[in-house]
N, C-alpha and C positions, 0 to 999 in steps of 0.2 A: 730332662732329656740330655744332659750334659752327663761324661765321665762322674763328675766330681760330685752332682747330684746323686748317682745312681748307688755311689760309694756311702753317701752319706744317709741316703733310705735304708742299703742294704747294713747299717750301720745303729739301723734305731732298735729300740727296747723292742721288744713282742713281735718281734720276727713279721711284720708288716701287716698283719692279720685287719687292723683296725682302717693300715692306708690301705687296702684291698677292698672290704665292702663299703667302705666312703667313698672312695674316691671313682666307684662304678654307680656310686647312686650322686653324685654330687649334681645338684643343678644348680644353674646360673638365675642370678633375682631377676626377677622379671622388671621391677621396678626401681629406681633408685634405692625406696625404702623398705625394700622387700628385703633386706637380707639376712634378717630374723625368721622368715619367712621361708625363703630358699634354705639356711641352715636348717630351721626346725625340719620340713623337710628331709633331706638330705641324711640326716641323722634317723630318723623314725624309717626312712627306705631301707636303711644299711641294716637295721633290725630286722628282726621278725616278723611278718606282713599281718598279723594274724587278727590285730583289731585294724585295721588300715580300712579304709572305703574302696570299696569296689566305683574303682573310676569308670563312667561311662566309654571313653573310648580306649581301656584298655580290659573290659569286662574278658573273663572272670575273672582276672587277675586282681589281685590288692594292692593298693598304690597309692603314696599319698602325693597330692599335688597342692601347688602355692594356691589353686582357687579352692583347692575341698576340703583343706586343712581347715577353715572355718566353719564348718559344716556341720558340727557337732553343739549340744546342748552345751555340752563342757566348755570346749571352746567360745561360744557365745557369753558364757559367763564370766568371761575372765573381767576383772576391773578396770577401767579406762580411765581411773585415778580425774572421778570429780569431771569429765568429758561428759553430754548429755549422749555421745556417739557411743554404739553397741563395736564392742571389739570386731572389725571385721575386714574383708582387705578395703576400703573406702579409708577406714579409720587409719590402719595402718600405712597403707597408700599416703598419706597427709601428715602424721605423725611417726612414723616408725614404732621404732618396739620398743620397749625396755629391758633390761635383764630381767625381772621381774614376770614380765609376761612373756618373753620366752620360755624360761621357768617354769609358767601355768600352763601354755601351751603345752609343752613335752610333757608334762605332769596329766594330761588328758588323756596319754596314752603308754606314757613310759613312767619312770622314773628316775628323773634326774636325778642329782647332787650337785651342788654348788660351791664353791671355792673361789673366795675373794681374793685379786689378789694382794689388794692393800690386807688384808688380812694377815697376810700368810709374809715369810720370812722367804727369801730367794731360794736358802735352801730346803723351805717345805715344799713350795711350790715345783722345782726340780721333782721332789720325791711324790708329788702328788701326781706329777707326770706320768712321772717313771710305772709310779705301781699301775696307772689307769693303762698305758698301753700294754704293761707285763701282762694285767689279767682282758685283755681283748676288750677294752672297754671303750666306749666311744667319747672325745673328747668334740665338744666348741668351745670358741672363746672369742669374747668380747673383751673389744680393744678401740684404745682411742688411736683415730690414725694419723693424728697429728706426734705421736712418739717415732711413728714413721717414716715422716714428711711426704704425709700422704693426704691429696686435700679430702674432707671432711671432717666429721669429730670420730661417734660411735659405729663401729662396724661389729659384724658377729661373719664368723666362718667357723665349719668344722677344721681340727686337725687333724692332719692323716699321719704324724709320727712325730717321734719326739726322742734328737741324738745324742744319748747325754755325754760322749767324747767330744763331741761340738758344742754343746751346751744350745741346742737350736731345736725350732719346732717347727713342721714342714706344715703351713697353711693350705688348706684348700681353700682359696678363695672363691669365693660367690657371686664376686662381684662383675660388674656391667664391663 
């Protein structure tokens, strides 16, 4: 909403394409540990509707929502690593998510790719950026938010751009 923000959006790779259908489908977690949840979300609306559940109150529209996202066999299968609880929002409601089954989750109806960034070198990860929003591509990321000084640990948010003159990446946050 600031001068200096608007400079720095109008400033990112891929010509805003990616903070455009993110940032109109973005929703807020409904729960503390929903924000695996609201991301998954948020990113699967900014796509394509085209396997999406037909939500009861917004019929016949496609839409995925933080209760229907579970909805599905696939979803239900994801592993709860050794938990005698079925992956679902109760489980996640009390546990959150992991990268992992966020991962599986979007892998139910997209196709992710993942990029660690202990993995990766400052300057790959820059260019991992870089080419994801060059080619309109949707990015979240998980982050500890104590690098922050933000209290909790794990959080997940979509990004909506990424300015490589600023060397900065515009979070959509999810959060409460």
């Amino acid at each position: 909403q600031s001068k200096s923000g608007a400079n720095l959006l109008g400033g990112a790779v891929g010509g805003n394409k990616s903070f455009l259908v993110t940032a109109v489908n973005l929703e807020t977690q409904i729960t503390q540990s929903f924000c695996g949840v609201a991301t998954t979300v948020s990113v699967l609306n900014a796509l394509e509707r085209v396997n999406a559940p037909i939500a009861p109150l917004l019929t016949p529209y496609r839409f995925f929502t933080q209760a229907d996202i579970f909805s599905t066999d696939c979803a239900r299968s994801i592993i709860t690593y050794g938990e005698s609880e079925v992956f679902s929002p109760l489980y996640v409601g009390t546990h959150g998510m992991t990268l992992k089954q966020l991962t599986d989750l979007l892998a139910c109806y997209a196709h992710p790719e993942v990029h660690m960034g202990s993995n990766l070198t400052l300057k790959q990860l820059r260019q991992v950026l870089k080419s994801a929003f060059e080619n309109d591509l949707l990015v979240a990321e998980n982050i500890d938010r104590r690098g922050m000084l933000e209290p909790g640990v794990g959080h997940f948010s979509p990004l909506g751009a990424y300015n490589e003159d600023s060397d900065s990446s515009l979070i959509l946050d999810v959060a409460l």
